[in-house]
Backbone as numpy.savetxt, mean C-alpha at the origin, in Angstrom:
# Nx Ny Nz CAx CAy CAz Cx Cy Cz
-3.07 16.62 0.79 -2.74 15.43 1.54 -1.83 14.55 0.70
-1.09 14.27 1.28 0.65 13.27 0.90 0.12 11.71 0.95
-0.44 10.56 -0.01 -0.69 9.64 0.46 0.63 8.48 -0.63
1.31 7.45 0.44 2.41 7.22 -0.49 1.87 5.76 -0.57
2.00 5.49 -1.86 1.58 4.31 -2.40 2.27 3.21 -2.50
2.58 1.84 -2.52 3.43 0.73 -2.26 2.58 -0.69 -2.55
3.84 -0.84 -3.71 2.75 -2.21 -4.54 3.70 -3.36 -4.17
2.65 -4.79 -3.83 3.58 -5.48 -3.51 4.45 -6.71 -4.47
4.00 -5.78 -5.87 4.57 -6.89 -6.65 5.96 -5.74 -7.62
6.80 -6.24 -7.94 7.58 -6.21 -8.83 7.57 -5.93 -10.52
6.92 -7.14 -11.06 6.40 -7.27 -12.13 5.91 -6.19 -12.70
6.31 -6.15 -13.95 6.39 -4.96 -15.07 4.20 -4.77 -15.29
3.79 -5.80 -15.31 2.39 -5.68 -16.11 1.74 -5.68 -14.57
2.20 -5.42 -13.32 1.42 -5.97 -12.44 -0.25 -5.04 -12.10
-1.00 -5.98 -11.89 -1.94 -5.32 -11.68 -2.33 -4.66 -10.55
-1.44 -4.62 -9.65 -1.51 -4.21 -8.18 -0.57 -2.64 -8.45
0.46 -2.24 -9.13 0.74 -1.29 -9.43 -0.31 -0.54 -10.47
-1.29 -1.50 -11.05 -1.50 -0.91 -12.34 -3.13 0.04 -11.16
-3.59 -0.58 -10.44 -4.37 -0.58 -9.50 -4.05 0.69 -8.80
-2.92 1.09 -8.34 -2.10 1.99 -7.63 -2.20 3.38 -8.85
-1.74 2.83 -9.90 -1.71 4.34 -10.89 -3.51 4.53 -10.95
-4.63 3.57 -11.54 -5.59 4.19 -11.27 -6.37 5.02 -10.22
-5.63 4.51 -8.93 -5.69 5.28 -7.61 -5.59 6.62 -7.71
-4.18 6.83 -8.32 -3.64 8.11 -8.60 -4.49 9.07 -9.30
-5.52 8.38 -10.08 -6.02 9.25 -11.38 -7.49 9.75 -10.47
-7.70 8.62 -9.58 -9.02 8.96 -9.52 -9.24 9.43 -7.87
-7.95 9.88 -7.42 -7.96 10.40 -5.90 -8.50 12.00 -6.27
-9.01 12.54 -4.95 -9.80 13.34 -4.87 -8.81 14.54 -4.69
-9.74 15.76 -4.99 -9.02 17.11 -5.03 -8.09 16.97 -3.71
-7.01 17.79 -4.09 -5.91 17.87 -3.24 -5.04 16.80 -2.72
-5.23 15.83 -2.94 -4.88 14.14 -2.44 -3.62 14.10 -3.89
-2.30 13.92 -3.30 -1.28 13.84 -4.04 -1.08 12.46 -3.86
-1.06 11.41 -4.40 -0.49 10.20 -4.39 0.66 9.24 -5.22
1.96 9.33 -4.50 2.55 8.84 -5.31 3.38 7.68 -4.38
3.96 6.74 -5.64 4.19 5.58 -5.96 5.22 5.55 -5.92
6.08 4.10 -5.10 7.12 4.20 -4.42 7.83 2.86 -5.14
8.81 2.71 -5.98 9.09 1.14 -6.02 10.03 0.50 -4.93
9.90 -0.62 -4.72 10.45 -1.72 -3.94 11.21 -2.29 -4.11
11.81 -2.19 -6.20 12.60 -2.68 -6.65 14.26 -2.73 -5.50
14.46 -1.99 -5.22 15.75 -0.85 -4.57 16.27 -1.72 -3.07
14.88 -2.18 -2.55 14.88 -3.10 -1.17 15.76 -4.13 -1.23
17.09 -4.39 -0.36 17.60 -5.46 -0.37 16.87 -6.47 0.37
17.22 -8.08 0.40 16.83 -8.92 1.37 17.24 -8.60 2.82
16.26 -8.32 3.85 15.95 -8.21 5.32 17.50 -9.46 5.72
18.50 -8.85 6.10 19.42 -10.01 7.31 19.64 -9.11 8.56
19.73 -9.64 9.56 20.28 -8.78 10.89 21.74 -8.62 10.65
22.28 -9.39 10.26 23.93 -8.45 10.24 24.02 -6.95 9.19
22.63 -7.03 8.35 22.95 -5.53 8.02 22.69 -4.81 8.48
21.16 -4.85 9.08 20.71 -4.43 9.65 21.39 -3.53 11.22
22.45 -4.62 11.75 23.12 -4.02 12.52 24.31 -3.17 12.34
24.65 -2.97 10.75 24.94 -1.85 10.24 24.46 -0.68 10.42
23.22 -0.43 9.99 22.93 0.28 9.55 21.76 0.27 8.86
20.82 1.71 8.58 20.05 1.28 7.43 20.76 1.41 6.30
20.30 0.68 4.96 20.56 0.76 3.83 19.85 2.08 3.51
20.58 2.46 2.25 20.20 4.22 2.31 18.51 4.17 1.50
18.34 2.76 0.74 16.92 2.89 -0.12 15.76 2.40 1.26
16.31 2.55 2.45 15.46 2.15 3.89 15.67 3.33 4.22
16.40 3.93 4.45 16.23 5.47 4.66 14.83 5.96 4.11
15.90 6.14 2.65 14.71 6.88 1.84 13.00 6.49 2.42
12.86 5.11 2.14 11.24 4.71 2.08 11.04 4.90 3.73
11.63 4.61 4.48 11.45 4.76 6.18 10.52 6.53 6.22
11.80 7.38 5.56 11.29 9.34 5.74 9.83 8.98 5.06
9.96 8.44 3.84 8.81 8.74 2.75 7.43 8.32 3.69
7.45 7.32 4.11 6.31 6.95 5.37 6.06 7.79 5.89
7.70 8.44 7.13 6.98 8.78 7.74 5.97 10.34 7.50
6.76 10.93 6.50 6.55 12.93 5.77 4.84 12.81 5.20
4.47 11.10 5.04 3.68 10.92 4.31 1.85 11.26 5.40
0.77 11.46 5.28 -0.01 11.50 5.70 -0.93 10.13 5.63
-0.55 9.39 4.85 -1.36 8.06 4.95 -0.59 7.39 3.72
-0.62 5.65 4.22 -0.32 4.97 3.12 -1.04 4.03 2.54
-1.52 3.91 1.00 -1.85 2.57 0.29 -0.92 1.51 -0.34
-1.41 0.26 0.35 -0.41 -0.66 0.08 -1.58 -1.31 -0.85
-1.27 -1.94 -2.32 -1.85 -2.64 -3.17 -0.70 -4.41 -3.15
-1.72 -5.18 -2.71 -0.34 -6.55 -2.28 -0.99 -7.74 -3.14
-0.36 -8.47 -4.07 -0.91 -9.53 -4.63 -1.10 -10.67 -3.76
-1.49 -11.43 -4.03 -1.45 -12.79 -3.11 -0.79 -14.04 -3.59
0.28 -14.33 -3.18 1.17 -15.46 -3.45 0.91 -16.36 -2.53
0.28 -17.50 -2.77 0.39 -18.86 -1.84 -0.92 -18.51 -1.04
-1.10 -17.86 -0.83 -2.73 -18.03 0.20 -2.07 -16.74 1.45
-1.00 -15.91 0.94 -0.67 -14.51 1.16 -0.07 -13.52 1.20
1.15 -13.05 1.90 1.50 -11.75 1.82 2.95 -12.34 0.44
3.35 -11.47 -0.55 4.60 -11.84 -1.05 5.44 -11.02 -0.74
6.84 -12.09 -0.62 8.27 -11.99 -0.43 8.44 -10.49 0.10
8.62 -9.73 -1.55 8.83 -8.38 -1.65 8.04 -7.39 -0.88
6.96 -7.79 -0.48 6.48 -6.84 0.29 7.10 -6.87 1.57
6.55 -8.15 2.51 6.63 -8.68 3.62 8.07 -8.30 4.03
9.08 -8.26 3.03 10.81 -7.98 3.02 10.97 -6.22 3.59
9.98 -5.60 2.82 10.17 -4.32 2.46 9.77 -3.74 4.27
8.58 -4.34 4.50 7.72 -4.26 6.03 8.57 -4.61 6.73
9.65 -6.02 6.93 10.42 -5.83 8.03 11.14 -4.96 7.89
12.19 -4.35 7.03 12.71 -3.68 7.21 12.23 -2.52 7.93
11.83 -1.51 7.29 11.26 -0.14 7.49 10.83 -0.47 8.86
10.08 -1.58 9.46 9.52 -1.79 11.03 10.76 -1.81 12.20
11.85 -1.82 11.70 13.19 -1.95 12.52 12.79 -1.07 13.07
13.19 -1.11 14.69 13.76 0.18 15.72 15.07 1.24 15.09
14.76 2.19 15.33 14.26 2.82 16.13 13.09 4.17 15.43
11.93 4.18 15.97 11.11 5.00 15.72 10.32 4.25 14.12
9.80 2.96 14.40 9.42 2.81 13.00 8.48 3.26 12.78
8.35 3.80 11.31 7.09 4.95 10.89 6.05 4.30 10.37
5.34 2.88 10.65 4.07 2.92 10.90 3.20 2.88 11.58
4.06 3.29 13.07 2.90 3.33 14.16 2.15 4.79 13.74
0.86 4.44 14.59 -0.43 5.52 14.19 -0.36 5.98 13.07
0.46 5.58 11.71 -0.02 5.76 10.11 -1.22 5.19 9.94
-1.97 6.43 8.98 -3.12 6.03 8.74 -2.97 5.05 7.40
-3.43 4.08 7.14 -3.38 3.17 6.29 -4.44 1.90 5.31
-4.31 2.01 4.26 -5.06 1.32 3.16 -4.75 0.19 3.11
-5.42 -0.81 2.56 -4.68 -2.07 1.51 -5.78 -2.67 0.92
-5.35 -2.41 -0.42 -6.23 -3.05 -1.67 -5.18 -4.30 -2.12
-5.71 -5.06 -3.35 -5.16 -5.41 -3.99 -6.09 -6.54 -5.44
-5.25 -7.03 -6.34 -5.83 -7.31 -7.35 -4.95 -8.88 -7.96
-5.74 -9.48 -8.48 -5.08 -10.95 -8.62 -6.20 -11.45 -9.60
-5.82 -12.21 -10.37 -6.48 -12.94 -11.36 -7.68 -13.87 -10.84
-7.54 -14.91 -9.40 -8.65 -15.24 -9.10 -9.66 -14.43 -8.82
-10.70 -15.22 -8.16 -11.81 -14.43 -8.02 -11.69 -13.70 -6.65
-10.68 -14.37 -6.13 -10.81 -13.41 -4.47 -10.45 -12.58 -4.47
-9.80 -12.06 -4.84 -8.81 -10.80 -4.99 -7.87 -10.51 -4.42
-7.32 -11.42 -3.85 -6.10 -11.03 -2.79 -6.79 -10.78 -1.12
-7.72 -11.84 -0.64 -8.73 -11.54 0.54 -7.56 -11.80 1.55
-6.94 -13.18 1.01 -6.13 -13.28 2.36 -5.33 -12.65 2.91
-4.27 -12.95 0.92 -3.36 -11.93 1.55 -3.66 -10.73 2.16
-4.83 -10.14 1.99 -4.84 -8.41 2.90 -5.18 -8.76 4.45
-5.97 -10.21 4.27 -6.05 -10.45 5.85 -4.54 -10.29 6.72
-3.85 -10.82 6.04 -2.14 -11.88 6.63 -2.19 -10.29 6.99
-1.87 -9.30 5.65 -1.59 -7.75 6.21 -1.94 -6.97 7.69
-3.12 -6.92 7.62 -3.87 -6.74 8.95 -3.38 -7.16 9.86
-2.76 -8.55 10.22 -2.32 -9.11 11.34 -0.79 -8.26 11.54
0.12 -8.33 10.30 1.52 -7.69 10.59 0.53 -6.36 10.58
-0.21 -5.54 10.56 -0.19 -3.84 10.65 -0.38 -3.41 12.05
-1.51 -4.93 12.47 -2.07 -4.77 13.82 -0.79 -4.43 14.99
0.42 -5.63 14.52 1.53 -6.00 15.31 2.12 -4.68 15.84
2.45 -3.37 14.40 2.90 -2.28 14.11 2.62 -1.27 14.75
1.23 -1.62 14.97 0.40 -0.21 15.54 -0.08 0.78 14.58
-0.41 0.18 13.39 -0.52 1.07 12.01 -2.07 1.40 12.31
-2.36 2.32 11.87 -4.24 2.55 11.83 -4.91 2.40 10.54
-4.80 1.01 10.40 -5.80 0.53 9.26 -7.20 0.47 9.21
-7.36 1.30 7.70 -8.61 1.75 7.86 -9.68 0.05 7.62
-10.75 -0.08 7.74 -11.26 -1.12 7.74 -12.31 -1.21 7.03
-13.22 -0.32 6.42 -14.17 -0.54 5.21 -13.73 1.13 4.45
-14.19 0.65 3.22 -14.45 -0.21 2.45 -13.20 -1.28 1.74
-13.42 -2.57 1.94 -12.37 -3.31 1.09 -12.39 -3.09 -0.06
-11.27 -3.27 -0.64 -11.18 -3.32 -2.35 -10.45 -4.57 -2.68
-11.19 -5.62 -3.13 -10.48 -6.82 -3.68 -10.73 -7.49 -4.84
-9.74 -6.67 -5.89 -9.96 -7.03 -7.43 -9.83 -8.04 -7.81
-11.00 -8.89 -7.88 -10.58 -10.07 -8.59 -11.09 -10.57 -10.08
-10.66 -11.64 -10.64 -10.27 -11.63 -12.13 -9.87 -10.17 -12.87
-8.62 -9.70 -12.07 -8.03 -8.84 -12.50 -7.99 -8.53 -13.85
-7.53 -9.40 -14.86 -7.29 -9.66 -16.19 -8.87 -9.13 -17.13
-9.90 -9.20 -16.22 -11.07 -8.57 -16.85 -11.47 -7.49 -16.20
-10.61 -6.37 -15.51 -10.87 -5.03 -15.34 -10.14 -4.25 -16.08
-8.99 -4.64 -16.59 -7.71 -3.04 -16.57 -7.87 -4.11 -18.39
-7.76 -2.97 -19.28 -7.29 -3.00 -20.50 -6.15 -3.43 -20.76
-5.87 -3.61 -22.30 -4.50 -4.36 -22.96 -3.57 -2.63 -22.32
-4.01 -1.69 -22.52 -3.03 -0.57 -22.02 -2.83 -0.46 -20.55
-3.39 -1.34 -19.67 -3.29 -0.79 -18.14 -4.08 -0.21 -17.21
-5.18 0.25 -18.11 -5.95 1.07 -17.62 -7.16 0.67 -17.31
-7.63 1.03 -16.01 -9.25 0.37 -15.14 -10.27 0.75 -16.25
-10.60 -0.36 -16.82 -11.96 0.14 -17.21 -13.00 -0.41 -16.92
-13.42 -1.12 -15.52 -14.64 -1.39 -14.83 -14.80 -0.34 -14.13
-16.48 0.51 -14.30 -16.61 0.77 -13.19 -17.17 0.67 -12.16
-17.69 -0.40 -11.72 -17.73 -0.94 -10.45 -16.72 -0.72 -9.78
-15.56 -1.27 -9.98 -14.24 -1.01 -9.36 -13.67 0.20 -9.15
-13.46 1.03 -10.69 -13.19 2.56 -9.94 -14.04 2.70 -9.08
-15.63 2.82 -8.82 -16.53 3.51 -7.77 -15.55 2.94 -6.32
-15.82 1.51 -6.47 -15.34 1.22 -5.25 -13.55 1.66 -5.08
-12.64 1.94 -5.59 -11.74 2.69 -5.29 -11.49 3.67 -5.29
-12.46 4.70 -6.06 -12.39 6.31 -5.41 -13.56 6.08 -3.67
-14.28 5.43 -3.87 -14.73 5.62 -2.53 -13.79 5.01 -1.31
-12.96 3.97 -1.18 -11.65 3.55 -0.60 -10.70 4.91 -0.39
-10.36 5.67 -1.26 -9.75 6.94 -1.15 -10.15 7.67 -0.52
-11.30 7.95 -0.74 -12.40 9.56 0.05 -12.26 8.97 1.79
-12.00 7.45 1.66 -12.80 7.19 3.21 -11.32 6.93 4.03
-10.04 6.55 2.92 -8.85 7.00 3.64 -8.95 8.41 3.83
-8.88 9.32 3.29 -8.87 10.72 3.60 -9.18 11.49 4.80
-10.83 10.85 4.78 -11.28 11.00 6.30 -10.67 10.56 7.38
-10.32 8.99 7.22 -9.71 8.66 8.23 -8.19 8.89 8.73
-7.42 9.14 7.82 -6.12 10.42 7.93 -6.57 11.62 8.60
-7.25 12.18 8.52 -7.93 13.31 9.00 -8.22 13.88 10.43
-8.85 12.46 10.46 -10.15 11.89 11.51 -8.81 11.78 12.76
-7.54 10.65 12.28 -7.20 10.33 13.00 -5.59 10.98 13.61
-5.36 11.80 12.11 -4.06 12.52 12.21 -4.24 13.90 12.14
-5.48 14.55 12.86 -5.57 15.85 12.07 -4.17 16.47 11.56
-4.11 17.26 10.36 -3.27 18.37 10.26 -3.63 20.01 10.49
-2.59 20.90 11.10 -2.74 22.08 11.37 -3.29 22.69 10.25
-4.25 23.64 10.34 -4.70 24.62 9.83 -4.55 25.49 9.75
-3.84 26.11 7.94 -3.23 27.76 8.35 -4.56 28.88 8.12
């Protein structure tokens, strides 16, 4: 299973990518997950748009859609979704044929307060709902006081948190599954 990953921060130390690579480590047999940057995304205008796509909207548009499910890890700026993400979502949602309807779909995320990014994943929900995306709905994952899970190297070392994000994985899986079967050779 193809699950493509998408962090909504930028930032070199971010913990929402760093969140995304532990994903990677601790997804279950056969579950390939990889990580997409955003860097590449220009700013969303309609006069380009009525160009054309930009070719790094191409790219991430196929990568959606080839993909069997996606995790979005989104920090919370202001009380929710940031810039770079929200930028990245209109785009790719353009007509024609945008590839997150009936994607099966995640969203974690991780932030230094104690909430963990609640809202922002709420704000998410509302644009996924809009989409027609099939967001999965338990278990949440919302890392908060980020800065006291992941080590000076990056790496998760609570495990409370891994448990609760390999179990977030296993229960996307199912629900990719559940809701997209794939053919059986």
């Amino acid at each position: 299973m193809e699950i493509l990953a998408l962090s909504g921060s930028l930032r070199t130390q971010s913990y929402n990518t760093k969140a995304l690579k532990a994903a990677a480590s601790l997804a279950p047999d056969g579950v390939n997950l990889t990580l997409v940057d955003l860097g590449g995304v220009p700013l969303y205008r309609e006069e380009d748009y009525a160009q054309g796509f930009p070719a790094a909207i191409e790219a991430l548009r196929e990568a959606i859609r080839r993909s069997d499910a996606v995790l979005i890890a989104t920090p919370e700026y202001n009380y929710s979704v940031p810039g770079v993400l929200k930028n990245a979502i209109d785009w790719v949602s353009r007509p024609p044929d945008q590839p997150f309807a009936d994607k099966p779909l995640a969203i974690i995320g991780a932030a230094a307060g104690p909430l963990g990014t609640a809202r922002a994943q709420y704000h998410l929900r509302q644009v996924f709902l809009f989409l027609n995306a099939l967001v999965l709905n338990q278990p949440e994952v919302m890392i908060g006081r980020a800065h006291d899970v992941f080590d000076d190297a990056g790496h998760l070392r609570d495990e409370p948190t891994k448990e609760r994000l390999a179990s977030l994985l296993v229960a996307l899986v199912a629900w990719a599954e559940r809701v997209q079967p794939r053919p059986r050779s």
